[in-house]
Structure formats: C-alpha cells, structure tokens
N, CA, C, O and CB atoms as a CASP TS submission, in Angstrom:
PFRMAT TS
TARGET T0000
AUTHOR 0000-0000-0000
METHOD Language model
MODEL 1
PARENT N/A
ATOM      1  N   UNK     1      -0.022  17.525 -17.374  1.00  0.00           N
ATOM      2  CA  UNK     1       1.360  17.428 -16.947  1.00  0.00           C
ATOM      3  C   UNK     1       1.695  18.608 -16.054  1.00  0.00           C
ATOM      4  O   UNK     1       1.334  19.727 -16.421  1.00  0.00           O
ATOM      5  CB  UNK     1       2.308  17.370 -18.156  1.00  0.00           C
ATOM      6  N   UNK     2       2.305  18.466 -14.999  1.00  0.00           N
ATOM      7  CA  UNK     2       2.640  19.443 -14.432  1.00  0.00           C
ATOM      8  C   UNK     2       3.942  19.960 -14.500  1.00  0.00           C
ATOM      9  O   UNK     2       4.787  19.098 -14.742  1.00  0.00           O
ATOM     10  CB  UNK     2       2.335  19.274 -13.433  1.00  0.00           C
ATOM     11  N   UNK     3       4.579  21.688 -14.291  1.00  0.00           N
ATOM     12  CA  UNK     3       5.527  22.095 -14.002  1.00  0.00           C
ATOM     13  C   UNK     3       6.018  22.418 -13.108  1.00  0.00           C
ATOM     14  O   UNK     3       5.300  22.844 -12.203  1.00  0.00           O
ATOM     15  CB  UNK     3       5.642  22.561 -14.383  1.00  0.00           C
ATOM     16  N   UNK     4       7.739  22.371 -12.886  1.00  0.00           N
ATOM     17  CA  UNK     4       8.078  22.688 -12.018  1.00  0.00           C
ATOM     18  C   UNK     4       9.611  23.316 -12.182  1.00  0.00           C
ATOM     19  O   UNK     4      10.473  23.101 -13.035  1.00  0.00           O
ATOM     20  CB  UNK     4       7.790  21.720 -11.278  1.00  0.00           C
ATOM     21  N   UNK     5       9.592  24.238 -10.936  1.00  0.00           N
ATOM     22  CA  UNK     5      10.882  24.968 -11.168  1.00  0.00           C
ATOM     23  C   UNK     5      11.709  25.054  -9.749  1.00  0.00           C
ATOM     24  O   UNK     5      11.262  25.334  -8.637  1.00  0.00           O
ATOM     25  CB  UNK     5      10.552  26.514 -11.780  1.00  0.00           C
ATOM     26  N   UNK     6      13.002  24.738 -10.116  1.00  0.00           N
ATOM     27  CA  UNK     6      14.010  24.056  -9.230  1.00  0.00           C
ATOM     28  C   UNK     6      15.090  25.524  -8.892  1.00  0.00           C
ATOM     29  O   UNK     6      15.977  25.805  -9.698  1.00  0.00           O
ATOM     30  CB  UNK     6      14.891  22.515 -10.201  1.00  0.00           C
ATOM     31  N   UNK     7      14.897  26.252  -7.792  1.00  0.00           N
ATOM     32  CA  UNK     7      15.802  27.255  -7.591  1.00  0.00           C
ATOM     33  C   UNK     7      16.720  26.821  -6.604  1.00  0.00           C
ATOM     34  O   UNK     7      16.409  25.982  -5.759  1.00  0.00           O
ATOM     35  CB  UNK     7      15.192  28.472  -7.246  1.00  0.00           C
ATOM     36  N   UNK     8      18.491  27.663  -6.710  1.00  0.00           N
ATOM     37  CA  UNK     8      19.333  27.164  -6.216  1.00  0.00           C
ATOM     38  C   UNK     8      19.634  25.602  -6.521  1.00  0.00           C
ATOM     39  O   UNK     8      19.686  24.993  -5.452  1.00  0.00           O
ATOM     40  CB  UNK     8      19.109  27.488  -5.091  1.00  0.00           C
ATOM     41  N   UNK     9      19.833  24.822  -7.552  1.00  0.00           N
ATOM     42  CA  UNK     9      20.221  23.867  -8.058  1.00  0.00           C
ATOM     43  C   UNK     9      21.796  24.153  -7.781  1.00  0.00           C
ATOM     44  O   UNK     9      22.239  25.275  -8.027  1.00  0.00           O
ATOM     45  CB  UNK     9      19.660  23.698  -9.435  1.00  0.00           C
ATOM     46  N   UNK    10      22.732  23.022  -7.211  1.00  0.00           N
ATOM     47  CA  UNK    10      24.193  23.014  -6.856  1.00  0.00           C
ATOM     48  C   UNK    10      24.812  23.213  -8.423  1.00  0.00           C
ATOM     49  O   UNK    10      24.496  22.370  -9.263  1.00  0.00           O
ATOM     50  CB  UNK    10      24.723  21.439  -5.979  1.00  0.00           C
ATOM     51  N   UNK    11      25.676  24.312  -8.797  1.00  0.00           N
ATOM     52  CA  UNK    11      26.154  24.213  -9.613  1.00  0.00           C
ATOM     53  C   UNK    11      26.641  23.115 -10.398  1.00  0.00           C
ATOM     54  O   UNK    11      26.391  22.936 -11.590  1.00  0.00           O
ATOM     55  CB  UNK    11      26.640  24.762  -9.374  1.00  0.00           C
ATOM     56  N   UNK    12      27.610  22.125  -9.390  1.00  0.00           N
ATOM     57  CA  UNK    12      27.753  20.944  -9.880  1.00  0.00           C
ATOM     58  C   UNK    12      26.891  19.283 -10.602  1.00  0.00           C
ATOM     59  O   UNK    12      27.019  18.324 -11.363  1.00  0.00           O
ATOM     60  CB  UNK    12      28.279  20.865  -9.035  1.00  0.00           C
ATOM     61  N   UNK    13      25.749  20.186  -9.320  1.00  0.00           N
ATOM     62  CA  UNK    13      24.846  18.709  -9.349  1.00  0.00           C
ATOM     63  C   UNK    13      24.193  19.367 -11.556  1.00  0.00           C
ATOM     64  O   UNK    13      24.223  18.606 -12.523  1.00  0.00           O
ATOM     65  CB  UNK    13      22.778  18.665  -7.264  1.00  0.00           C
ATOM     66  N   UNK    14      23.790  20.673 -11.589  1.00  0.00           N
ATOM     67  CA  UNK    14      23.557  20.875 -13.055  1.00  0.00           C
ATOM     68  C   UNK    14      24.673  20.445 -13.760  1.00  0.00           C
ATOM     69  O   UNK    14      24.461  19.680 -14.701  1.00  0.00           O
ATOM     70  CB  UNK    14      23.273  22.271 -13.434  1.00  0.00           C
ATOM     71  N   UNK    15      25.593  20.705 -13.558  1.00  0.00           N
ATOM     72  CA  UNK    15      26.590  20.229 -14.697  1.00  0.00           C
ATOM     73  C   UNK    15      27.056  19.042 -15.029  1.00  0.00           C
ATOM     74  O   UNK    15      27.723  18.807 -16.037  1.00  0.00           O
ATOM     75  CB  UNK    15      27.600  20.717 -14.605  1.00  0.00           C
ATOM     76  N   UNK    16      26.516  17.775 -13.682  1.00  0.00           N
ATOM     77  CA  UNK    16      26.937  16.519 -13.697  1.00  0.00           C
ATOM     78  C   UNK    16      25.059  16.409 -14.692  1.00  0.00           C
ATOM     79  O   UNK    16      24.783  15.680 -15.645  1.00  0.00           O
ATOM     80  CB  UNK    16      27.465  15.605 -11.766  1.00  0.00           C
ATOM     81  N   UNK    17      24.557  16.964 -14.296  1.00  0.00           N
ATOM     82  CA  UNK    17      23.040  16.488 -15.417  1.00  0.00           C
ATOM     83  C   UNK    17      23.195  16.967 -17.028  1.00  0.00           C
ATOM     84  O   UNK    17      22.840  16.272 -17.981  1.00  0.00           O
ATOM     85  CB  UNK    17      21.335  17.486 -14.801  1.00  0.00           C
ATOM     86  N   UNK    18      23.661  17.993 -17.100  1.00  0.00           N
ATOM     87  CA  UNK    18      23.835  18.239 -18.377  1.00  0.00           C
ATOM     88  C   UNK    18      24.360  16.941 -18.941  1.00  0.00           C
ATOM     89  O   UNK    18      23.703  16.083 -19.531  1.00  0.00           O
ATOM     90  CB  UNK    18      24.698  19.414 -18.590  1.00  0.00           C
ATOM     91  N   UNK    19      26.203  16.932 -18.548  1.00  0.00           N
ATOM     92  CA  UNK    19      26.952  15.479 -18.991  1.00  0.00           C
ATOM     93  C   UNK    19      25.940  14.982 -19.198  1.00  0.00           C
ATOM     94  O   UNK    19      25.230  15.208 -20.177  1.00  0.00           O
ATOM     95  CB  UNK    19      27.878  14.572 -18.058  1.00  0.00           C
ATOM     96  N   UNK    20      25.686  14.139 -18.208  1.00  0.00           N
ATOM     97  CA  UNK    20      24.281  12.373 -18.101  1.00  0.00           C
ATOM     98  C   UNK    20      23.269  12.772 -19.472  1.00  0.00           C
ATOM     99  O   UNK    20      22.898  11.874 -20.228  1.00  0.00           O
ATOM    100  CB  UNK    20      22.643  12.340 -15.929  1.00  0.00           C
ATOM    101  N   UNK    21      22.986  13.806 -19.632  1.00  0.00           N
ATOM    102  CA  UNK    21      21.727  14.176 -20.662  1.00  0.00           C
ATOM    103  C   UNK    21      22.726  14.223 -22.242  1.00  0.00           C
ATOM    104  O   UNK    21      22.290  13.503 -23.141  1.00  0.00           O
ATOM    105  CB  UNK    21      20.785  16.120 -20.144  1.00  0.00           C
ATOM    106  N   UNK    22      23.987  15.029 -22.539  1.00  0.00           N
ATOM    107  CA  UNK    22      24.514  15.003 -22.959  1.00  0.00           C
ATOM    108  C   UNK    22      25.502  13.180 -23.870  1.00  0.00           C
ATOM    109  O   UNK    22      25.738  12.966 -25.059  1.00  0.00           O
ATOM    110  CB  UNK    22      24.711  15.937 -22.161  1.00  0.00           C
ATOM    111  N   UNK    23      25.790  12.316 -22.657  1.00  0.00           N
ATOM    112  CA  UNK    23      26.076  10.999 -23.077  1.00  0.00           C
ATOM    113  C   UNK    23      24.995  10.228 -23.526  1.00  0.00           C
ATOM    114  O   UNK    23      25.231   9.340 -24.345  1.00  0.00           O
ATOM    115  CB  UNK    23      26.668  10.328 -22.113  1.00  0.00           C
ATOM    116  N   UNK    24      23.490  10.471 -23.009  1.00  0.00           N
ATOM    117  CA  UNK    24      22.507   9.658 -23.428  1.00  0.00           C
ATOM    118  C   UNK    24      21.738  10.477 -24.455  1.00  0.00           C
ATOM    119  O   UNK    24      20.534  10.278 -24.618  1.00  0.00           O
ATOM    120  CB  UNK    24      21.679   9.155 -22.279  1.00  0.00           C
ATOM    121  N   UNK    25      22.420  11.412 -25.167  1.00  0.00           N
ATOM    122  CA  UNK    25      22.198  11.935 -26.640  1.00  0.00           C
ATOM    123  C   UNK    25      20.600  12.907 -25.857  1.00  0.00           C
ATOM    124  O   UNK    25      19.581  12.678 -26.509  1.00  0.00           O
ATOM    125  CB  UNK    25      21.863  10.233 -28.261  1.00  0.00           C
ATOM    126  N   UNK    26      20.486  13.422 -25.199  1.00  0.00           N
ATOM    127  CA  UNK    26      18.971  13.944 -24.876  1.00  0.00           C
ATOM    128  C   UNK    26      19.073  15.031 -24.032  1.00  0.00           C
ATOM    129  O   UNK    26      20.036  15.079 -23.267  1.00  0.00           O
ATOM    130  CB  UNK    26      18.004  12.888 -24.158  1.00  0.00           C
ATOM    131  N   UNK    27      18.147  16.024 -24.037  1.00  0.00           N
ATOM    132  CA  UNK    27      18.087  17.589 -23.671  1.00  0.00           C
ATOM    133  C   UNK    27      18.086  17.226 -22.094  1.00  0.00           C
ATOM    134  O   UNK    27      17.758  16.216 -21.471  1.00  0.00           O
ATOM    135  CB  UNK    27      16.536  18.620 -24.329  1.00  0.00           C
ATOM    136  N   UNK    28      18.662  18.650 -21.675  1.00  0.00           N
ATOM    137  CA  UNK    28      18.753  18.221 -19.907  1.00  0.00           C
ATOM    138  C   UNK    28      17.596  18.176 -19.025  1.00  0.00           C
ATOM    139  O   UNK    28      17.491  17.925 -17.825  1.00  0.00           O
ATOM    140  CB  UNK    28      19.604  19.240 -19.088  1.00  0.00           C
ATOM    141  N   UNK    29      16.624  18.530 -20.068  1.00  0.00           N
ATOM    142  CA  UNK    29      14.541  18.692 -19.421  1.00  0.00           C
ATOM    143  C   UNK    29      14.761  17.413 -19.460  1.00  0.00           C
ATOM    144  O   UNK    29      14.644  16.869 -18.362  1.00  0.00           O
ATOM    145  CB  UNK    29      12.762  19.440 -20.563  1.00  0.00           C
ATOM    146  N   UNK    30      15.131  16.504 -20.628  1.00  0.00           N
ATOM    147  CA  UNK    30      14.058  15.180 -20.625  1.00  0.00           C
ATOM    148  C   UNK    30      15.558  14.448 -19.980  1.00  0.00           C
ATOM    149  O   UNK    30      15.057  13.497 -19.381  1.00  0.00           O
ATOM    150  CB  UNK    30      13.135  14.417 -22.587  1.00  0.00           C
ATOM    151  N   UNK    31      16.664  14.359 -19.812  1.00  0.00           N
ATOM    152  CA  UNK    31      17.280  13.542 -18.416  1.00  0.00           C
ATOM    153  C   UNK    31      17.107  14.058 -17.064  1.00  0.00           C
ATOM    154  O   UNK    31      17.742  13.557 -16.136  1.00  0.00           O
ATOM    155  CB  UNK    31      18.786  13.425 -18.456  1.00  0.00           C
ATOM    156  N   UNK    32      16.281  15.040 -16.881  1.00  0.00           N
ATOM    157  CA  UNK    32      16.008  15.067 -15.395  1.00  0.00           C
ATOM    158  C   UNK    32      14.756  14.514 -15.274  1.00  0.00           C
ATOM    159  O   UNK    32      14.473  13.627 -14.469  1.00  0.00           O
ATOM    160  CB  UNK    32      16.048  16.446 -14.725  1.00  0.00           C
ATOM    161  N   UNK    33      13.811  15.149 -16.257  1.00  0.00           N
ATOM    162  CA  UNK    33      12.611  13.936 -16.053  1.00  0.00           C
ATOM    163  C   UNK    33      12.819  12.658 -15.899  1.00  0.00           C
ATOM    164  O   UNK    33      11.965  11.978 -15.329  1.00  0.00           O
ATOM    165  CB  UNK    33      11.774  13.806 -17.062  1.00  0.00           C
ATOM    166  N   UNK    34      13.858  12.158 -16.325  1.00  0.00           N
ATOM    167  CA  UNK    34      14.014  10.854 -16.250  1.00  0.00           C
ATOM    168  C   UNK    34      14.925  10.352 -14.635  1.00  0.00           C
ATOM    169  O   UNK    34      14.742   9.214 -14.203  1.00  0.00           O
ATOM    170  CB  UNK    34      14.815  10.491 -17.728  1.00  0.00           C
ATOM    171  N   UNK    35      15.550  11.005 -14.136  1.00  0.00           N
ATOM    172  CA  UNK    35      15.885  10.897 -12.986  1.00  0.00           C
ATOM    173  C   UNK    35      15.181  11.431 -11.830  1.00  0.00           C
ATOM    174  O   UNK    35      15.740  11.103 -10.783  1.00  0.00           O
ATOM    175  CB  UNK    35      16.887  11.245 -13.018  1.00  0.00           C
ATOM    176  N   UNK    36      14.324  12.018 -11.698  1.00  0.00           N
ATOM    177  CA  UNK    36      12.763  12.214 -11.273  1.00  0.00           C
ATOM    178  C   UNK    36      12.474  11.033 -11.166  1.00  0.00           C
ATOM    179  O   UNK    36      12.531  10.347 -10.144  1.00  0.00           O
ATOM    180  CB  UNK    36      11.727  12.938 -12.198  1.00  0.00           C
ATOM    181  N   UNK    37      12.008  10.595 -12.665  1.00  0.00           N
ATOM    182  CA  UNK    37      10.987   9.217 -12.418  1.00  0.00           C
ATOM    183  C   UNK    37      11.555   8.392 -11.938  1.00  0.00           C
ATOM    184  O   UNK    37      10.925   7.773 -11.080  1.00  0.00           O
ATOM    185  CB  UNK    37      10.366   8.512 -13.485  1.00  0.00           C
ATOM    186  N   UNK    38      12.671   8.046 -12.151  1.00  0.00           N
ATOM    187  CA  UNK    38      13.789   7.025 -11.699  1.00  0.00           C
ATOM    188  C   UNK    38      13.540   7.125  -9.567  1.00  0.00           C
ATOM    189  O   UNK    38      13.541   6.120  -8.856  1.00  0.00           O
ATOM    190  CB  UNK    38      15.854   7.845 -12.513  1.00  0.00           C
ATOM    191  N   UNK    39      13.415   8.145  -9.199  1.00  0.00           N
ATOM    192  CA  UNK    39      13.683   8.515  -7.891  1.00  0.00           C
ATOM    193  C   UNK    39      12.744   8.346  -7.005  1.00  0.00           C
ATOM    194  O   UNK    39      12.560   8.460  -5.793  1.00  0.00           O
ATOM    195  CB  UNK    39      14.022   9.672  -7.804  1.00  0.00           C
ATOM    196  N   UNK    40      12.070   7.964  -8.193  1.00  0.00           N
ATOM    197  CA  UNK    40      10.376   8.263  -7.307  1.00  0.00           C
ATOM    198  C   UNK    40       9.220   7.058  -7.343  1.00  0.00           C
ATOM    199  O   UNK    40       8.067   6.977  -6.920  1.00  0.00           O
ATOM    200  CB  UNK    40       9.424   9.717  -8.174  1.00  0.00           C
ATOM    201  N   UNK    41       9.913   6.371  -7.900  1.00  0.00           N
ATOM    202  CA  UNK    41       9.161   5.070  -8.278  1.00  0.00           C
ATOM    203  C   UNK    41       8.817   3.945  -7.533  1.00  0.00           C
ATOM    204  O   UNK    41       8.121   3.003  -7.914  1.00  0.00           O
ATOM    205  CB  UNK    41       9.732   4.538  -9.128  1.00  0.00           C
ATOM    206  N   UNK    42       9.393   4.112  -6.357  1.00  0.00           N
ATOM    207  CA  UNK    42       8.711   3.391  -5.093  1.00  0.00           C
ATOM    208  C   UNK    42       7.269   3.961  -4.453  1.00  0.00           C
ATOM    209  O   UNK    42       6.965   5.080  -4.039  1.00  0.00           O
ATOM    210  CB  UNK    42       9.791   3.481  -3.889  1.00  0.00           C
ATOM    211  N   UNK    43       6.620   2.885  -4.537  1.00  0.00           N
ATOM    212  CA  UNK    43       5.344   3.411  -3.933  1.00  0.00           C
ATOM    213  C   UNK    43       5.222   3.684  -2.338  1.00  0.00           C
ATOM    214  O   UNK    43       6.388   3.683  -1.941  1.00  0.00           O
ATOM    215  CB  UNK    43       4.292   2.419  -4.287  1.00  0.00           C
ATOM    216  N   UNK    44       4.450   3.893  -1.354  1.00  0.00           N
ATOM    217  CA  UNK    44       4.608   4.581   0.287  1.00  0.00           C
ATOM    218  C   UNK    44       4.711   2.718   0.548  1.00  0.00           C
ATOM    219  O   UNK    44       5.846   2.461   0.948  1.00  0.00           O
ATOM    220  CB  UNK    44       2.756   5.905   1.290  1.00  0.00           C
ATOM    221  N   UNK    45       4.150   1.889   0.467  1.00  0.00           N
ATOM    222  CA  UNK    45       3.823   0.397   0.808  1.00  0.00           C
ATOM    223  C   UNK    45       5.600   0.145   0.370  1.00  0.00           C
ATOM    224  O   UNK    45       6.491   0.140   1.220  1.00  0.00           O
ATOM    225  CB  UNK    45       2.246  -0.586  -0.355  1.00  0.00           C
ATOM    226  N   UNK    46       5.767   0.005  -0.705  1.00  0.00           N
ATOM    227  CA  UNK    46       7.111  -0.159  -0.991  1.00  0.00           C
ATOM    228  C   UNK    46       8.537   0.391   0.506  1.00  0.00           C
ATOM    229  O   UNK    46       9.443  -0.098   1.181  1.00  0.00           O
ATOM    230  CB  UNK    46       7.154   0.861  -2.530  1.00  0.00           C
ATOM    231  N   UNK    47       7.725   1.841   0.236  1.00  0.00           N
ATOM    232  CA  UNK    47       9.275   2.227   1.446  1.00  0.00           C
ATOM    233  C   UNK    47       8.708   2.297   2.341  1.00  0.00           C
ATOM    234  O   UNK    47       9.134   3.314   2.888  1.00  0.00           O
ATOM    235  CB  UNK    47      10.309   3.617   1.460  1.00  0.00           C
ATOM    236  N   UNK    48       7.021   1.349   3.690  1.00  0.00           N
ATOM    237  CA  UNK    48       7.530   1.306   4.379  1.00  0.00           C
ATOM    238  C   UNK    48       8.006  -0.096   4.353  1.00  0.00           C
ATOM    239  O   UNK    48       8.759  -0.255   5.313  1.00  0.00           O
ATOM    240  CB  UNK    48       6.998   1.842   5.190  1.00  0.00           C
ATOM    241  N   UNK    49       7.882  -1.173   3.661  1.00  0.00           N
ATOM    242  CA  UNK    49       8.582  -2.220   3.484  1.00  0.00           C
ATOM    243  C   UNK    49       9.853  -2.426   4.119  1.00  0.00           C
ATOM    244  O   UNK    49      10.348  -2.925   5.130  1.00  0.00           O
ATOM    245  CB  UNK    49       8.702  -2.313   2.349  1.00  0.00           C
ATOM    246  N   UNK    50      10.223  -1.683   2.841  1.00  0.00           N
ATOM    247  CA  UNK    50      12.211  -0.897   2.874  1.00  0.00           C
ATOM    248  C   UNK    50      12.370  -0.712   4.406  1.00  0.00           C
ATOM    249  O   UNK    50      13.354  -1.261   4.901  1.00  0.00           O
ATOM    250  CB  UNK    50      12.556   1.222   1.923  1.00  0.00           C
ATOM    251  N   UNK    51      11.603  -0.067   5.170  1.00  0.00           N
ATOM    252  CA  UNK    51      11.768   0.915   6.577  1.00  0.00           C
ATOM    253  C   UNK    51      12.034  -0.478   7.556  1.00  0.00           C
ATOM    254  O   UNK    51      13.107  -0.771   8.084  1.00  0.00           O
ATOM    255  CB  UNK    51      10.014   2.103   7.134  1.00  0.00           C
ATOM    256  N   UNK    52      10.537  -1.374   7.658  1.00  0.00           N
ATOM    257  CA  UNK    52      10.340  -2.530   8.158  1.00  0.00           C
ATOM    258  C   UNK    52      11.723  -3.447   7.766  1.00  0.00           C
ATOM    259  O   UNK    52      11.781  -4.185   8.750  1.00  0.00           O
ATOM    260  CB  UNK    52       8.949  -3.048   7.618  1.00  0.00           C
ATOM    261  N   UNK    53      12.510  -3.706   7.165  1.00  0.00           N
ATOM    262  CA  UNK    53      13.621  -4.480   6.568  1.00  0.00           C
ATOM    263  C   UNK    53      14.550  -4.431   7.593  1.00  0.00           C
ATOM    264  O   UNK    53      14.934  -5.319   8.355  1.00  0.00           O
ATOM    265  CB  UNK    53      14.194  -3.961   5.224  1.00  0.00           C
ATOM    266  N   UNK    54      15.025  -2.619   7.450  1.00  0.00           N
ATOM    267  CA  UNK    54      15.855  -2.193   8.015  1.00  0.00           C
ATOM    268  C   UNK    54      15.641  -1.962   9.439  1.00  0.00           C
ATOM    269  O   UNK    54      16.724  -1.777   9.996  1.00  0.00           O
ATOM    270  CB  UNK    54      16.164  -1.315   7.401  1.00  0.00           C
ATOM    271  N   UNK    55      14.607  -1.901  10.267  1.00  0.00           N
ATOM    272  CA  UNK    55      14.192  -1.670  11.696  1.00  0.00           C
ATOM    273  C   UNK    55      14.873  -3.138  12.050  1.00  0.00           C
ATOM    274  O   UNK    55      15.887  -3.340  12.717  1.00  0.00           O
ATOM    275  CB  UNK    55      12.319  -1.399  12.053  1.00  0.00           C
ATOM    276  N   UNK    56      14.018  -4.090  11.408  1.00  0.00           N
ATOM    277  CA  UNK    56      14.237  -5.699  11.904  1.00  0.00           C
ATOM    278  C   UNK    56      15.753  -5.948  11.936  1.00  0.00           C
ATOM    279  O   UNK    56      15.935  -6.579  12.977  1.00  0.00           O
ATOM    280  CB  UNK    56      13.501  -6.912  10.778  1.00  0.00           C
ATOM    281  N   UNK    57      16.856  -5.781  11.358  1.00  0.00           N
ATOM    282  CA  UNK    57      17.836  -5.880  10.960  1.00  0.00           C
ATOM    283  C   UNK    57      18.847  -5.925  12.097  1.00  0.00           C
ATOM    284  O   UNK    57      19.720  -6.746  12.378  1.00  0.00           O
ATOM    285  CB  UNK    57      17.921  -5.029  10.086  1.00  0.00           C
ATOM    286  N   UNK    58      18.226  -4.107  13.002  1.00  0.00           N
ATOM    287  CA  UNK    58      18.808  -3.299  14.183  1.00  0.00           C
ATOM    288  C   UNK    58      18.554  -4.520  15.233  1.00  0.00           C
ATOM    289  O   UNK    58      17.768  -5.454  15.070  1.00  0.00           O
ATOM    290  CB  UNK    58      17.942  -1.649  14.580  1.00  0.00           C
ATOM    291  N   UNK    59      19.477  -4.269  16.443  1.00  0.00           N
ATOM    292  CA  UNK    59      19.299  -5.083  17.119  1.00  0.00           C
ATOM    293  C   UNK    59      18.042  -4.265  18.524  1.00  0.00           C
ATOM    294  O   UNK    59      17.762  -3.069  18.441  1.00  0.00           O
ATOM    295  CB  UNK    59      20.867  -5.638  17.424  1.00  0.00           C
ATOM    296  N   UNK    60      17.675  -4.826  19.247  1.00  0.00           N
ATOM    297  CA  UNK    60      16.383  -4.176  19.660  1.00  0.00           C
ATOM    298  C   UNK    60      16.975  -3.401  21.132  1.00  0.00           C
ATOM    299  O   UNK    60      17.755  -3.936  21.919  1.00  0.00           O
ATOM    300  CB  UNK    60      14.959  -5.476  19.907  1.00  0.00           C
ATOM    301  N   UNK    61      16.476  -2.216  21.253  1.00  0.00           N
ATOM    302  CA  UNK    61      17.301  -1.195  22.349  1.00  0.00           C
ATOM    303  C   UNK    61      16.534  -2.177  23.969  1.00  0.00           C
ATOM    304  O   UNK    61      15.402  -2.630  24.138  1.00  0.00           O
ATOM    305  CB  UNK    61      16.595   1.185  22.112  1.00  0.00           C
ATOM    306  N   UNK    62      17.825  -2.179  24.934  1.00  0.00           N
ATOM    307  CA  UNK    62      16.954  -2.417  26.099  1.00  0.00           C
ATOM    308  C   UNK    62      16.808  -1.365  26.890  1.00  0.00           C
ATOM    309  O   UNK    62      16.479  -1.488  28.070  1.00  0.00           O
ATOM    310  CB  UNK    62      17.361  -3.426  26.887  1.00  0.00           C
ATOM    311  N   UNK    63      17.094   0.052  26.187  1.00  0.00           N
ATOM    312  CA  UNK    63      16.699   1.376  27.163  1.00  0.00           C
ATOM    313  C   UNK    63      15.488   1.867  26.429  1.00  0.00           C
ATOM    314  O   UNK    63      15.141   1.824  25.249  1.00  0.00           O
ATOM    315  CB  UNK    63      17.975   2.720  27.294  1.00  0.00           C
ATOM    316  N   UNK    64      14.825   2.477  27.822  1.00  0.00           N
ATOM    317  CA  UNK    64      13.402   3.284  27.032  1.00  0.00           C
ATOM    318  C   UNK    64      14.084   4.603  26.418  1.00  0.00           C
ATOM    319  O   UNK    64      15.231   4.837  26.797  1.00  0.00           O
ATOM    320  CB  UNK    64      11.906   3.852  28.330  1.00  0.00           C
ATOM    321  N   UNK    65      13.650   5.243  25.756  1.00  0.00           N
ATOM    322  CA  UNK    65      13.342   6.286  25.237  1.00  0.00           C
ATOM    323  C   UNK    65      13.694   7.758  26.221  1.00  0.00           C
ATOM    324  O   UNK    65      14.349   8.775  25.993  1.00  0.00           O
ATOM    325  CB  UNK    65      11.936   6.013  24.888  1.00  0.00           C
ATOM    326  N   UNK    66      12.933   7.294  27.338  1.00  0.00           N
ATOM    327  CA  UNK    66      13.198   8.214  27.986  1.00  0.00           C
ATOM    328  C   UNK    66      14.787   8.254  29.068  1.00  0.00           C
ATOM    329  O   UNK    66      15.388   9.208  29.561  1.00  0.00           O
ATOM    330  CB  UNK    66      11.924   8.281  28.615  1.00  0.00           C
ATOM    331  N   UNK    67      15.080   6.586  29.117  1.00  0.00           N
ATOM    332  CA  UNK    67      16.323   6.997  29.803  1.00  0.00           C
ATOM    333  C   UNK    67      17.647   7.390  28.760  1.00  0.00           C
ATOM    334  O   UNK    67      18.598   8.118  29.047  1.00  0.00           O
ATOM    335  CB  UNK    67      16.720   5.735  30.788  1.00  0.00           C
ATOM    336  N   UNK    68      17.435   6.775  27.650  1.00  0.00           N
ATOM    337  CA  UNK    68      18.267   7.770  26.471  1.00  0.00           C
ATOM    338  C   UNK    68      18.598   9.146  26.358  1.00  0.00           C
ATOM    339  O   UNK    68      19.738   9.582  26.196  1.00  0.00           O
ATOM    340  CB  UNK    68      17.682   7.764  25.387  1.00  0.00           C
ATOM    341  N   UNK    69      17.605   9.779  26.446  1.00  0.00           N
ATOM    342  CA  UNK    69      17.658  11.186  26.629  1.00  0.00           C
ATOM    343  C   UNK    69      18.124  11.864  28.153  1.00  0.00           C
ATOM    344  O   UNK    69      18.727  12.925  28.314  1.00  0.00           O
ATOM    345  CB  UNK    69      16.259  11.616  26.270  1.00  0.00           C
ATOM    346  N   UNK    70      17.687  10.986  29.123  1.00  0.00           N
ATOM    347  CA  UNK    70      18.268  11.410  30.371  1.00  0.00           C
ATOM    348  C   UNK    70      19.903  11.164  30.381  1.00  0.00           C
ATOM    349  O   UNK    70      20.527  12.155  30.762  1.00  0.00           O
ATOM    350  CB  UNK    70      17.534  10.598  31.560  1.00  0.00           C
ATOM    351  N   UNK    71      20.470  10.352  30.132  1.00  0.00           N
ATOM    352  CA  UNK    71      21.463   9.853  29.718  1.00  0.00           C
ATOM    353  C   UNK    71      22.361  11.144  28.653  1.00  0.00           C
ATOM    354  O   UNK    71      23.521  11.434  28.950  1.00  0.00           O
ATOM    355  CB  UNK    71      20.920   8.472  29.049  1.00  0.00           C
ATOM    356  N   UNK    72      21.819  11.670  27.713  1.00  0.00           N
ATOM    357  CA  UNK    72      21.957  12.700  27.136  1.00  0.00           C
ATOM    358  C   UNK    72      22.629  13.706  27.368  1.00  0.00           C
ATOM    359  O   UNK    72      23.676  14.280  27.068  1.00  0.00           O
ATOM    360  CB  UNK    72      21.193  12.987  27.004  1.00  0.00           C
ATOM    361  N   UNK    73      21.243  13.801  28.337  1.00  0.00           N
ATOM    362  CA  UNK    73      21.097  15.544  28.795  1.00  0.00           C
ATOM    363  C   UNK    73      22.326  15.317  29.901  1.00  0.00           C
ATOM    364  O   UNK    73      22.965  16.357  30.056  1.00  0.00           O
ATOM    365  CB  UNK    73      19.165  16.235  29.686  1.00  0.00           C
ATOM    366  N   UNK    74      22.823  14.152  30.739  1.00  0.00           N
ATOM    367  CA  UNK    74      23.601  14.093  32.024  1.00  0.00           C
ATOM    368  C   UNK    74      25.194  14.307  31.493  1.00  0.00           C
ATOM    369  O   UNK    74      26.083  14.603  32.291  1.00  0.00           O
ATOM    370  CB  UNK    74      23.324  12.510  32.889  1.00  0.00           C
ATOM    371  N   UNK    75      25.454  14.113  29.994  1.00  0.00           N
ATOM    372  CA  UNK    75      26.653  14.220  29.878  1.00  0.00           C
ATOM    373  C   UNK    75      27.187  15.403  29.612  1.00  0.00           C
ATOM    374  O   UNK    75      28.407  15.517  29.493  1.00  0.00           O
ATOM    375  CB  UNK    75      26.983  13.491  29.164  1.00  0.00           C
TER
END
C-alpha cells in the first residue's frame, strides 16, 4: 500500500471532508481514501472515450489553427 501526504490542503475543502467522514460514521483517512478511489476509477481507455464523446459533440472549426492565432495576435 502506498503513502501519501497532501500539503496545503484548502482549509475548507478539510473541513467539508471531515463532515462527509464524520456523517458516514468513519475516520477522515478512510473517507478520503474513499474519495480517491471514487475519483480515480476511470481507466485512460475510459477518459479517452469521455474526450472522443465530447470532441464529436463540438461543431467542427473551418479555421486552421494557425489563422486562429493570427487572428489573436491582430487584435
């Protein structure tokens, strides 16, 4: 098992984990482990899936790349 240590954690974001660990009766180690696992449970195939979903979705640019940025830089 590995460890790990989380510096500068948002004051708030700890105290909204305590609560969550606190309502589901369990120490704030084992509800962050659990929102860890929760976070992470998509595999790379999974999100680029997700990625592919959302590309298709967009409607398709008729400028290159490069006149975007020229376009950019001109304003």
């Amino acid at each position: 098992m590995a460890t790990i240590t989380i510096r500068n954690l948002d004051d708030e974001v700890a105290e909204r984990l305590r609560l969550q660990a606190r309502l589901r009766g369990v120490s704030v180690e084992q509800e962050a482990r659990r929102v860890l696992a929760e976070g992470t449970r998509w595999t790379r195939r999974e999100i680029a899936a997700q990625a592919a979903a959302i590309r298709a979705r967009q409607p398709p640019s008729r400028m290159s790349s490069v006149d975007l940025i020229r376009e950019d830089r001109d304003r």
